[in-house]
VOKE-763844 format. One line per field, with one value per residue (C-alpha): residue number from 1; residue in one letter; x, y, z; chain. Coordinates in nm, 3 decimals, padded with zeros to 5 digits. Last residue first. Example, Ala and Ser with C-alpha at 12.3 -4.5 7.8 and 13.67 -1.06 7.14 Angstrom:
pos <- (2:1) $
code <- (s:a) $
u <- (01.367:01.230) $
v <- (-00.106:-00.450) $
w <- (00.714:00.780) $
unit <- (A:A) $
***
This chain:
pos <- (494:493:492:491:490:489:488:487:486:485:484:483:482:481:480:479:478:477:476:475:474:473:472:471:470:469:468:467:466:465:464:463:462:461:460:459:458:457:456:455:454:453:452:451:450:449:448:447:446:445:444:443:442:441:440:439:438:437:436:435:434:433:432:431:430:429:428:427:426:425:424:423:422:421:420:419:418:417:416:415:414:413:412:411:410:409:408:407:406:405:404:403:402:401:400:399:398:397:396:395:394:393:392:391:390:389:388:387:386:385:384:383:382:381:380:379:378:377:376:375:374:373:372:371:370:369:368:367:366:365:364:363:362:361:360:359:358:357:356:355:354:353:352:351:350:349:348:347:346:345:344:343:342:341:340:339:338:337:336:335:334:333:332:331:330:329:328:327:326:325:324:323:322:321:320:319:318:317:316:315:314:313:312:311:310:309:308:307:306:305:304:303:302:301:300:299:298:297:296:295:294:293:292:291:290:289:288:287:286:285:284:283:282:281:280:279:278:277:276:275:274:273:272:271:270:269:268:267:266:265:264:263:262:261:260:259:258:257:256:255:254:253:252:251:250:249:248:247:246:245:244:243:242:241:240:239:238:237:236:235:234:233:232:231:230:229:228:227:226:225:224:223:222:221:220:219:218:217:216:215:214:213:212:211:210:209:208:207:206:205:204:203:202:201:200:199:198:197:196:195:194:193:192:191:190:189:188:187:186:185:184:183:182:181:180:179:178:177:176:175:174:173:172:171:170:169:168:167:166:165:164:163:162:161:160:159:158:157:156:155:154:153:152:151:150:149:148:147:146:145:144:143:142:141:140:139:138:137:136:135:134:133:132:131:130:129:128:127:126:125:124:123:122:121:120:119:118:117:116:115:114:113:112:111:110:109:108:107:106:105:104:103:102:101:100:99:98:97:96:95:94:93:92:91:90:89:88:87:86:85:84:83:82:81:80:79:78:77:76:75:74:73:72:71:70:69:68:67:66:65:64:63:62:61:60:59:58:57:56:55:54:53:52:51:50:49:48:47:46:45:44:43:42:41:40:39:38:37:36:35:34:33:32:31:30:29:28:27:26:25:24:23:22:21:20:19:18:17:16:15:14:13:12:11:10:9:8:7:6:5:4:3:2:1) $
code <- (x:x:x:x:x:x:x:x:x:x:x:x:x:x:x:x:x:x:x:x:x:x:x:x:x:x:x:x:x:x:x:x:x:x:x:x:x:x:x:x:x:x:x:x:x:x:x:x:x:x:x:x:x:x:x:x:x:x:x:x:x:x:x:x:x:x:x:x:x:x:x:x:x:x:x:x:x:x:x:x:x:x:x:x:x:x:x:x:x:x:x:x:x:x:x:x:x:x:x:x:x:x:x:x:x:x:x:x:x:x:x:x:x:x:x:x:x:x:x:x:x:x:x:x:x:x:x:x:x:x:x:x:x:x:x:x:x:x:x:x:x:x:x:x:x:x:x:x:x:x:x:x:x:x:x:x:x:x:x:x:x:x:x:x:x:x:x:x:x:x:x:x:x:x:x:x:x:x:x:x:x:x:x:x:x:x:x:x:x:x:x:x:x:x:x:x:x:x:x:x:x:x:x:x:x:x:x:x:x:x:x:x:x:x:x:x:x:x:x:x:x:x:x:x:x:x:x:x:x:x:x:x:x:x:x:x:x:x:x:x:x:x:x:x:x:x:x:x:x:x:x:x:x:x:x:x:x:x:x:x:x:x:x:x:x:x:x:x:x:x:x:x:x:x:x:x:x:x:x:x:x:x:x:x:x:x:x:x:x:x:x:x:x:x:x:x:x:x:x:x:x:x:x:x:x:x:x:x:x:x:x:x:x:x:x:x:x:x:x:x:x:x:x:x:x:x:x:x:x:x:x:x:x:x:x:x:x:x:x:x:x:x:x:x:x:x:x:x:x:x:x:x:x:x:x:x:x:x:x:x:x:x:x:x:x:x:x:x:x:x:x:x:x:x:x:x:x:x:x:x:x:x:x:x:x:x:x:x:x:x:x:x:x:x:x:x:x:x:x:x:x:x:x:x:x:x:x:x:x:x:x:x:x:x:x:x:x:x:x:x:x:x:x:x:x:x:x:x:x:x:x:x:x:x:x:x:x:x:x:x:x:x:x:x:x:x:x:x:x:x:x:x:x:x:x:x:x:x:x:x:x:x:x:x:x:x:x:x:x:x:x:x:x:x:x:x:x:x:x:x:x:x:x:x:x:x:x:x:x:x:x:x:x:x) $
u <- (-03.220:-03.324:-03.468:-03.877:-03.835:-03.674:-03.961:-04.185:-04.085:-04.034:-04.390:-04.490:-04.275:-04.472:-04.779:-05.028:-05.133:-05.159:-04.824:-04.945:-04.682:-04.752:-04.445:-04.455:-04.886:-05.181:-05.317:-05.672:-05.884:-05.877:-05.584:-05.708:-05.507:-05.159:-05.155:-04.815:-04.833:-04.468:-04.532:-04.362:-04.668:-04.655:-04.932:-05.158:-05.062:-05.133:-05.450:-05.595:-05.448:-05.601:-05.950:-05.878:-05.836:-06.186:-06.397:-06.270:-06.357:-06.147:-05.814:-05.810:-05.523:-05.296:-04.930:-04.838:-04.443:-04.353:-04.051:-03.914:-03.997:-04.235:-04.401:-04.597:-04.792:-04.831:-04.990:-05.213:-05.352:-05.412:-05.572:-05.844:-06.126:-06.077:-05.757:-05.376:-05.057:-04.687:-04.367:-04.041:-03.700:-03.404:-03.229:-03.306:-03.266:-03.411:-03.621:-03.798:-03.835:-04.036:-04.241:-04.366:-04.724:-04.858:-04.813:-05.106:-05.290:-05.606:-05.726:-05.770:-06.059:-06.216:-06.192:-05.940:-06.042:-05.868:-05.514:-05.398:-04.996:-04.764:-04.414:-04.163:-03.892:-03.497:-03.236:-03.147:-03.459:-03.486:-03.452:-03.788:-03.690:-04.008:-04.164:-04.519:-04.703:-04.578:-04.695:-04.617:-04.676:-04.302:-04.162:-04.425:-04.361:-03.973:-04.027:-04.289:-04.023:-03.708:-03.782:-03.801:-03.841:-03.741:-03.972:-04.109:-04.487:-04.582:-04.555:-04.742:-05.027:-05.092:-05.149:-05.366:-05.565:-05.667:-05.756:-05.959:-06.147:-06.202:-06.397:-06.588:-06.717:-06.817:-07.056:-07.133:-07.213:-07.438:-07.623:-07.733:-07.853:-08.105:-08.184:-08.470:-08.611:-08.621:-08.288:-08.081:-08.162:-08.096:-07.723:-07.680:-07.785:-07.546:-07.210:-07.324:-07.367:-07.091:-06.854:-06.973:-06.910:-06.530:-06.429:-06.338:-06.603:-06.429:-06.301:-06.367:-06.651:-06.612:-06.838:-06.793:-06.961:-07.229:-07.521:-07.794:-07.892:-07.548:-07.562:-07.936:-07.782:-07.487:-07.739:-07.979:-07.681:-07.487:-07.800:-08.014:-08.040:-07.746:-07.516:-07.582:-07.480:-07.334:-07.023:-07.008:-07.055:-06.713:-06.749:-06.860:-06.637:-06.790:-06.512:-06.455:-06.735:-06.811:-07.019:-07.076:-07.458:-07.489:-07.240:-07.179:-07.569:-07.805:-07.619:-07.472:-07.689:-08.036:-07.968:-07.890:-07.796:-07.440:-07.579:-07.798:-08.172:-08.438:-08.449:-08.208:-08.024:-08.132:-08.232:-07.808:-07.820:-07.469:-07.230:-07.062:-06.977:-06.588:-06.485:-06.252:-05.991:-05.980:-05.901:-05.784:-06.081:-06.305:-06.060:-06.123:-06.511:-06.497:-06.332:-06.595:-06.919:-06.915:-06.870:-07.028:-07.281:-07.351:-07.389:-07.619:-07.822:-07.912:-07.792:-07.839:-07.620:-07.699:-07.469:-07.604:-07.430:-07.125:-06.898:-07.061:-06.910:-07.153:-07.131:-07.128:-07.011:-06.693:-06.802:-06.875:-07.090:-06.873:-06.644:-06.335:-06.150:-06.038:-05.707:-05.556:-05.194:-04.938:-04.672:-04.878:-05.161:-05.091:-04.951:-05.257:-05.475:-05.284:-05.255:-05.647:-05.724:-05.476:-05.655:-06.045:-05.944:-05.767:-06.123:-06.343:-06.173:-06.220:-05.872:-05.713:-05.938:-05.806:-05.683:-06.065:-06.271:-06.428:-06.523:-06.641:-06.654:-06.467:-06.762:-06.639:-06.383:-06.419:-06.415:-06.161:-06.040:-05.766:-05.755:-05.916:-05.573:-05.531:-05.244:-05.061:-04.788:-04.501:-04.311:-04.679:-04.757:-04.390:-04.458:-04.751:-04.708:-04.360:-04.652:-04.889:-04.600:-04.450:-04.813:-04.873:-04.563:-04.636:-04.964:-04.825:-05.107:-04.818:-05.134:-05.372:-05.036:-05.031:-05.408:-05.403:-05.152:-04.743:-04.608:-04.347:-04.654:-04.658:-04.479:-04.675:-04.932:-04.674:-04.864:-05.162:-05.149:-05.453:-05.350:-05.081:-05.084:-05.428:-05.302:-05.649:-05.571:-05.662:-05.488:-05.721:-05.590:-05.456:-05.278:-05.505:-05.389:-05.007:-05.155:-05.280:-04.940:-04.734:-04.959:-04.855:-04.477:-04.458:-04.632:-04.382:-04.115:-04.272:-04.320:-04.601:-04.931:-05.223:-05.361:-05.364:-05.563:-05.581:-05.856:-05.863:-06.077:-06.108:-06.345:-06.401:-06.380:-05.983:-05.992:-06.229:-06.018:-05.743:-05.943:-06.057:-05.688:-05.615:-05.367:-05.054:-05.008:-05.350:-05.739:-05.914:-06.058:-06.347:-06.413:-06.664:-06.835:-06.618:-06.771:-07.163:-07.017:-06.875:-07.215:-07.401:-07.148:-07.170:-06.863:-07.041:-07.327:-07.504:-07.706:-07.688:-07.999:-08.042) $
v <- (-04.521:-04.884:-04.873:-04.954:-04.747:-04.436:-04.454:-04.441:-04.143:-03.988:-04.029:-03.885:-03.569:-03.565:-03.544:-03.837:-03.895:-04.177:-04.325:-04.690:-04.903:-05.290:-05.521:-05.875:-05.766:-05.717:-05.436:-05.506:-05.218:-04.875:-04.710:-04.357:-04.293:-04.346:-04.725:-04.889:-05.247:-05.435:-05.745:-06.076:-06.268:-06.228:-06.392:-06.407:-06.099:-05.907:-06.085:-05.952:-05.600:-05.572:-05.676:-05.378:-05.139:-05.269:-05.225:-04.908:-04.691:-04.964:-04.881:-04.518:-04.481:-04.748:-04.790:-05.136:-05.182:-05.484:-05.654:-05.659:-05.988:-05.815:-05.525:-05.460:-05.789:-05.780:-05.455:-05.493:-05.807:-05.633:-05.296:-05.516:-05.422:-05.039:-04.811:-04.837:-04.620:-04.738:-04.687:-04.801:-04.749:-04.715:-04.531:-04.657:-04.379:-04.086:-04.343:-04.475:-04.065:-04.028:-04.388:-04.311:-04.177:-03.828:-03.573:-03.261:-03.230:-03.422:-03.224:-03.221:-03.006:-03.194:-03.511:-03.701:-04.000:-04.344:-04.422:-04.783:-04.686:-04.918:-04.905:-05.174:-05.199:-05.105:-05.345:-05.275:-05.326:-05.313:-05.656:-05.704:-05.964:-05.787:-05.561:-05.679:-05.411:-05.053:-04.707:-04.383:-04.040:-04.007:-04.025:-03.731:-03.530:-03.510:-03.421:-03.111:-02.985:-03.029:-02.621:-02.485:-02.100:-01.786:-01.484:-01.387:-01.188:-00.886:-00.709:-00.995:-00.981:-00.617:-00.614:-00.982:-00.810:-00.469:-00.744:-00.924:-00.600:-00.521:-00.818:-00.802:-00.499:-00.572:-00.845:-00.576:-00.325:-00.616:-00.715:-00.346:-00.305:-00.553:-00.804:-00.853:-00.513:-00.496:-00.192:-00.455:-00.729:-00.532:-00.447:-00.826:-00.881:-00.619:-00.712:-01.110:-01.017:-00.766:-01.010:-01.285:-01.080:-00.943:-01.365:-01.672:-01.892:-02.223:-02.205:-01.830:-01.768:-01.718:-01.521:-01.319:-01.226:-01.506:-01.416:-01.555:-01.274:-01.305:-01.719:-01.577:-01.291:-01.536:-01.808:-01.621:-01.485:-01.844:-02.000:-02.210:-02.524:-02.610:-02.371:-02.423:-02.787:-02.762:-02.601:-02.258:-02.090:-02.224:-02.247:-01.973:-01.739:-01.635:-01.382:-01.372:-01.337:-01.715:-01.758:-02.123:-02.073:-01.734:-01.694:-02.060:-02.163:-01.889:-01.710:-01.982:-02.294:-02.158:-01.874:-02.105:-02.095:-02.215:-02.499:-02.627:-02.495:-02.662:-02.940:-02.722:-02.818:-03.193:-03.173:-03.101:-03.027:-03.013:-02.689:-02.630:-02.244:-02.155:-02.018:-01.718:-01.541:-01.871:-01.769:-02.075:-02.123:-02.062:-02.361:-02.622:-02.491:-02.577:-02.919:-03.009:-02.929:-03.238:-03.534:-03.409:-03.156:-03.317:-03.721:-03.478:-03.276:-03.655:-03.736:-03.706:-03.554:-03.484:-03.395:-03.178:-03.273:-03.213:-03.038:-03.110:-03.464:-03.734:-03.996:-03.755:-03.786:-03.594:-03.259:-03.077:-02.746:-02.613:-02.689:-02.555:-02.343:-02.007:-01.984:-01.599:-01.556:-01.358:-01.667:-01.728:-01.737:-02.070:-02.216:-02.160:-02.249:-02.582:-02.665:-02.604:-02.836:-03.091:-03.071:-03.085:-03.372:-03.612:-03.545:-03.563:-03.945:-04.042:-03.882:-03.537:-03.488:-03.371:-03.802:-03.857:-03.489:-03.554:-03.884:-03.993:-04.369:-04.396:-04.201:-04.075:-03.843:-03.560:-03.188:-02.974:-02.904:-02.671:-02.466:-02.138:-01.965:-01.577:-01.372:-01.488:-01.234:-01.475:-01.474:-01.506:-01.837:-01.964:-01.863:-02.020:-02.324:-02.328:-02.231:-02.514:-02.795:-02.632:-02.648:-03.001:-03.138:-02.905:-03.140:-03.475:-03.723:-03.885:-04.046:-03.697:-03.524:-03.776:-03.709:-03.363:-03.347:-03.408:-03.092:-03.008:-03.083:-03.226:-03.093:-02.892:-02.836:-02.651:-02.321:-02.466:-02.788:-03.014:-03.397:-03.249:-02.947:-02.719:-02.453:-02.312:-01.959:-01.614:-01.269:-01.009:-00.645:-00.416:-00.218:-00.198:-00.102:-00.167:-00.439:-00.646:-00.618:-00.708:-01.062:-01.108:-01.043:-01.274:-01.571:-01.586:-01.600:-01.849:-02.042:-02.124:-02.017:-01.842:-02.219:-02.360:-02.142:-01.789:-01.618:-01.219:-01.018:-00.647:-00.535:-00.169:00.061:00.034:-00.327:-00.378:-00.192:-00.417:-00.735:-00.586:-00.529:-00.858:-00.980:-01.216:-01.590:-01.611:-01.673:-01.493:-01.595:-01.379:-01.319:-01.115:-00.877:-00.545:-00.542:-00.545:-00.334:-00.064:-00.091:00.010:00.256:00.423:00.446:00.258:00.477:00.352:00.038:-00.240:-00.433:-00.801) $
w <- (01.891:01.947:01.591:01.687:02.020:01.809:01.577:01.863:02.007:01.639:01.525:01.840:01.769:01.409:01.607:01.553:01.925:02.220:02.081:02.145:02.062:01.985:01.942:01.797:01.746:01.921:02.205:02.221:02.102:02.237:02.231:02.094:01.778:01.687:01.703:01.633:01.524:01.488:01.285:01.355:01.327:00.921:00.779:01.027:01.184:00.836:00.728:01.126:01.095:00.765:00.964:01.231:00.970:00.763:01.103:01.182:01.487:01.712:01.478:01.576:01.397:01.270:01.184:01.060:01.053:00.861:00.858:00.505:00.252:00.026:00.101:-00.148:-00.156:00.215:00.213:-00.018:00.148:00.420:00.272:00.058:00.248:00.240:00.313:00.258:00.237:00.194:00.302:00.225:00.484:00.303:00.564:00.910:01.172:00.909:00.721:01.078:01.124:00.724:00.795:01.153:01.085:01.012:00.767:00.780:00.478:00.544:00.848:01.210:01.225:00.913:01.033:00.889:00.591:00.774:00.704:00.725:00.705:00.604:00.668:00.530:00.734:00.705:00.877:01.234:01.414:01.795:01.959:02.153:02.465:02.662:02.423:02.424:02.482:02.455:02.596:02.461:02.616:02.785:02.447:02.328:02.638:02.554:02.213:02.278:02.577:02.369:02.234:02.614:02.650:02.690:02.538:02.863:02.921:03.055:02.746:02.590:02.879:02.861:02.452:02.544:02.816:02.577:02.274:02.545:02.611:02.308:02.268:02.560:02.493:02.135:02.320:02.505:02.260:02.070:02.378:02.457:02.115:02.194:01.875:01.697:01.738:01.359:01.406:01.592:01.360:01.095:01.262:01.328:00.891:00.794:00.980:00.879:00.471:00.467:00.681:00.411:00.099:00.211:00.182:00.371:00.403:00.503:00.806:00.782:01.079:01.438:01.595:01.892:02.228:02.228:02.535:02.358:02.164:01.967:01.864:01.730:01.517:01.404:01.308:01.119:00.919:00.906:00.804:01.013:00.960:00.716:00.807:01.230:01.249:00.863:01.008:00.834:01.193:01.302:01.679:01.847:02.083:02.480:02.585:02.985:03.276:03.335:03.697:03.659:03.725:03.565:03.326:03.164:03.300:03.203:02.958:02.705:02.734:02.860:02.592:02.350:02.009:02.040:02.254:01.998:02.022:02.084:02.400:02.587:02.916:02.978:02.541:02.485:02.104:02.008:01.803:02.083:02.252:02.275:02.575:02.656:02.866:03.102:03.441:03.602:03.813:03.450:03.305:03.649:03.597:03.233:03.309:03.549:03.272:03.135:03.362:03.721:03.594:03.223:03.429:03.696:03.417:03.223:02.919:02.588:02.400:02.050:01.730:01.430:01.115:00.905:01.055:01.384:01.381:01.502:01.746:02.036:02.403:02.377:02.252:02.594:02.724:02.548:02.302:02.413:02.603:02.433:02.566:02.559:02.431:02.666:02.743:03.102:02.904:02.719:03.055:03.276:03.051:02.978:03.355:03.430:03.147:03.289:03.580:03.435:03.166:03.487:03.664:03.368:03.294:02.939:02.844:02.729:02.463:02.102:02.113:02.034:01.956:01.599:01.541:01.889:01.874:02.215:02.344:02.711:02.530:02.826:02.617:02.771:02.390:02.447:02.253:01.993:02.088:02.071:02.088:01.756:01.718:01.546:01.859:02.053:01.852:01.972:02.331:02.359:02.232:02.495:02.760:02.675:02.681:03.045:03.164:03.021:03.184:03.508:03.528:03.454:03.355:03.107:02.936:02.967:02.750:02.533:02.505:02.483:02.186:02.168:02.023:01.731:01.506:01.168:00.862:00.650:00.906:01.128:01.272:01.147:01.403:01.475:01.506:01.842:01.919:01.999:01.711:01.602:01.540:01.656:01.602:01.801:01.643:01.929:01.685:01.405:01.045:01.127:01.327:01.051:00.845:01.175:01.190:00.821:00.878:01.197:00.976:00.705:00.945:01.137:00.809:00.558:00.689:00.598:00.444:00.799:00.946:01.126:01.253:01.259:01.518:01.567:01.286:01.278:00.955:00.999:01.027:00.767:00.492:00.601:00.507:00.202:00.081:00.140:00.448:00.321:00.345:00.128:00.187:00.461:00.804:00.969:01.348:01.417:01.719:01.607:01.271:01.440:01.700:01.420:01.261:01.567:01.651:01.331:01.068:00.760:00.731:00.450:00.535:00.292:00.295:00.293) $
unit <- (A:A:A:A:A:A:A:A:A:A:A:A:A:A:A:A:A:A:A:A:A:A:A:A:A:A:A:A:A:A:A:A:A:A:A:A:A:A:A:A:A:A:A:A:A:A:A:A:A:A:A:A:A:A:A:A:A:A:A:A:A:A:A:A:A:A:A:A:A:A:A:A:A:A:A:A:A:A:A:A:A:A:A:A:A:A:A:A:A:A:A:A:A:A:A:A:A:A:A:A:A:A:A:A:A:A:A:A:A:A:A:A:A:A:A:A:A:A:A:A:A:A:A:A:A:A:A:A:A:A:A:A:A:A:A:A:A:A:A:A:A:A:A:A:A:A:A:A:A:A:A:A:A:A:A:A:A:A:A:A:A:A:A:A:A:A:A:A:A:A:A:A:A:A:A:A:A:A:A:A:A:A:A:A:A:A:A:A:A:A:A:A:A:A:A:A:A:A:A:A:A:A:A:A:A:A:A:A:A:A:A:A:A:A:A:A:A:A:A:A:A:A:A:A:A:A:A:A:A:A:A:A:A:A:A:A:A:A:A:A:A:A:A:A:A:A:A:A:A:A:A:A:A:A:A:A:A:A:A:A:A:A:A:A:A:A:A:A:A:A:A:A:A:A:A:A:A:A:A:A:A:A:A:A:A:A:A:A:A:A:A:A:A:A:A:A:A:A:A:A:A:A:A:A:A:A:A:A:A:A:A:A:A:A:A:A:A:A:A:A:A:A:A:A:A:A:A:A:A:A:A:A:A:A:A:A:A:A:A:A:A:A:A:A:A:A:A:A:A:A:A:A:A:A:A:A:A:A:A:A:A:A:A:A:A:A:A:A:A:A:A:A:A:A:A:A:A:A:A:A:A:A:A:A:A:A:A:A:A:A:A:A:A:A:A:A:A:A:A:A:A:A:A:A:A:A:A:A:A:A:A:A:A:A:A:A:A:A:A:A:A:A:A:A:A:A:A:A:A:A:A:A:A:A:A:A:A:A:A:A:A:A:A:A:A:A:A:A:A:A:A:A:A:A:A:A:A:A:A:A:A:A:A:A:A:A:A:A:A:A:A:A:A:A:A:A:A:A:A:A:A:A:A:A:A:A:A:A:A:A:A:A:A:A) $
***
């Protein structure tokens, strides 16, 4: 790739302007900066920038003490995916609590207290919600990200979390479109495929993006899928059919149009990132997110240089470039507006209070809540990548807080069952399970636990899918630390 010289040029200063680059470290590098200055107007966030609100706040004034109106993004959908508490576990139930409690100012008042925490820590830019309907149940990626199976119930409570978000001053970025939640395959790793017809995509699909353009969604975040009804080729990222032709023309989108991580193997491994970013560009992507995993000064160089070759080859228009830049600095005028605009009160019970609505248990009828400390264990299946391995989940650390000398445990593979029962002796046992209808070897523990021991409590923190079993089964419809709690509290009587 060649390195052109001029650094300062409008065509280079687009190319900057267009990406969206993650970093290493809980303070910004010296490279970063320099980019800022020389152009570059969007910064994502994750999990490893992160270590308090405190923390946080200093960072995000670092990057705008080299450029005020600097986009701060992060993925912070509550719930399974959390940065801004991954050591800990979400303060906030996710989209499918919410979709459970199907209450529509419940999920407004959620997305606005979100809000208003990422914007006290100057976050103004939210890759969430997922509006994606989870009509696979064996979707590996999306699950309890999706606020139900049901596009109507996922299009209102879409509308209601845009609506919140940006009423605290931080743009949504709804997400993945044209829709994740019919694949089998995670785009991390792989290409997913929909197929299915243009009238299941118009009436299942597509209705939560045109409840979050109604609402005035600031962005959208393209899919990494191959839908053949609206593009036999190219994934939707890729797509000019996909991206210009039906979000702005057909559904009349004029916001940001945001990639999804351009290191996920979907495009990386096909593609390229750099032949992937210039094609995501030409049709009709505004910026590109990239950082999840490459995080460095080597990778803006290599995408900033290969968009402004592809300009210069022809490759490219230079019109599309500027107004994908545009767009950008457009959204980074909005969100300056929109946090002046914006209050600073808010609701801190509001994440707990939706998370004990959220659950649902079977079975309780003449349950006597514990009063002697269980034995916890956990049948954890490997996270997917968005959600992540290092966030806590489960109900053993808030059963501990109400029941002191609660034990825990954690179990996977064939054997899980019989593990369990050996280490747990004679306690009650408390099986926590996620997604227990995506795993063969999680339901079979279940089965050598119940045999054994009839009297255990099951509490599923996935999608509810299979048959509700157990003394007691609670289904918390999430993994947030706050739905650990609402179903600790129904297991002690607390």
């Amino acid at each position: 790739m060649t390195t052109f010289a001029s650094e300062t040029d409008t065509l280079t200063r687009d190319a900057l302007t267009v990406l969206q680059p993650g970093f290493t470290g809980t303070t910004a590098p010296d490279w970063l900066l320099r980019r800022l200055g020389e152009g570059l107007a969007s910064v994502g966030l994750f999990g490893r920038n992160i270590s308090s609100p405190e923390q946080l706040a200093a960072l995000t004034a670092q990057l705008r003490a080299e450029r005020d109106d600097v986009l701060v993004a992060i993925d912070e959908e509550g719930g399974d995916v959390t940065r801004l508490e991954v050591g800990t576990g979400s303060s906030f139930p996710g989209n499918h609590a919410l979709g459970a409690v199907d209450d529509v100012e419940l999920t407004r008042e959620v997305a606005r207290e979100l809000g208003r925490r990422l914007a006290a820590c100057g976050v103004n830019f939210n890759w969430a919600p997922s509006a994606d309907v989870n009509s696979n149940p064996g979707n590996p990626v999306i699950g309890v990200r999706s606020f139900g199976a049901d596009p109507d119930l996922v299009a209102r409570h879409t509308a209601a979390y845009v609506t919140g978000l940006q009423s605290a001053g931080v743009a949504a970025c709804t997400k993945h479109f044209p829709g994740h939640g019919d694949t089998a395959v995670d785009s991390h790793h792989a290409l997913p495929r929909i197929d299915v017809d243009p009238v299941v995509l118009g009436d299942r699909e597509l209705a939560p993006f045109r409840a979050a353009i109604a609402a005035g969604t600031r962005a959208v975040m393209s899919a990494h899928i191959l839908v053949p009804a609206l593009d036999q080729d190219r994934p939707a990222t890729l797509s000019r059919r996909i991206l210009t032709d039906l979000l702005r023309g057909e559904l009349g989108y004029d916001g940001l149009i945001v990639t999804d991580g351009m290191e996920m193997q979907a495009i990386a491994a096909t593609y390229g990132i750099e032949r992937g970013s210039v094609l995501a560009i030409a049709a009709g992507a505004d910026a590109i997110c990239v950082g999840g995993g490459l995080a460095d000064d080597e990778t803006v160089r290599r995408l900033r240089d290969a968009l402004v070759a592809a300009v210069r080859s022809g490759e490219l228009a230079e019109e599309r470039l500027a107004d994908a830049a545009r767009r950008v600095r457009e959204l980074a005028r909005w969100t300056a507006g929109a946090a002046t605009a914006a209050g600073r009160d808010g609701s801190g019970d509001v994440g707990l209070t939706a998370a004990r609505r959220a659950v649902r248990t079977t079975g309780a009828d003449g349950f006597t809540p514990l009063t002697e400390a269980p034995y916890v264990a956990a049948f954890t299946p490997v996270a997917n990548i968005a959600v992540g391995d290092e966030t806590p989940w489960g109900v053993a650390a808030e059963l501990a807080g109400l029941l002191p000398g609660t034990e825990a445990g954690t179990f996977t593979g064939p054997d899980a069952g019989g593990s369990a029962l050996a280490a747990a002796g004679e306690r009650r046992i408390v099986a926590v399970v996620r997604d227990e209808h995506r795993h063969p070897w999680m339901a079979a523990a279940l089965d050598t636990l119940l045999t054994a021991r009839p009297d255990t409590l099951v509490v599923e923190m996935g999608v509810p899918q299979a048959p509700a079993r157990g003394a007691v089964h609670i289904a918390t419809h999430g993994a947030a630390r706050v739905c650990g709690r609402a179903a600790a509290e129904i297991i002690a009587g607390a």
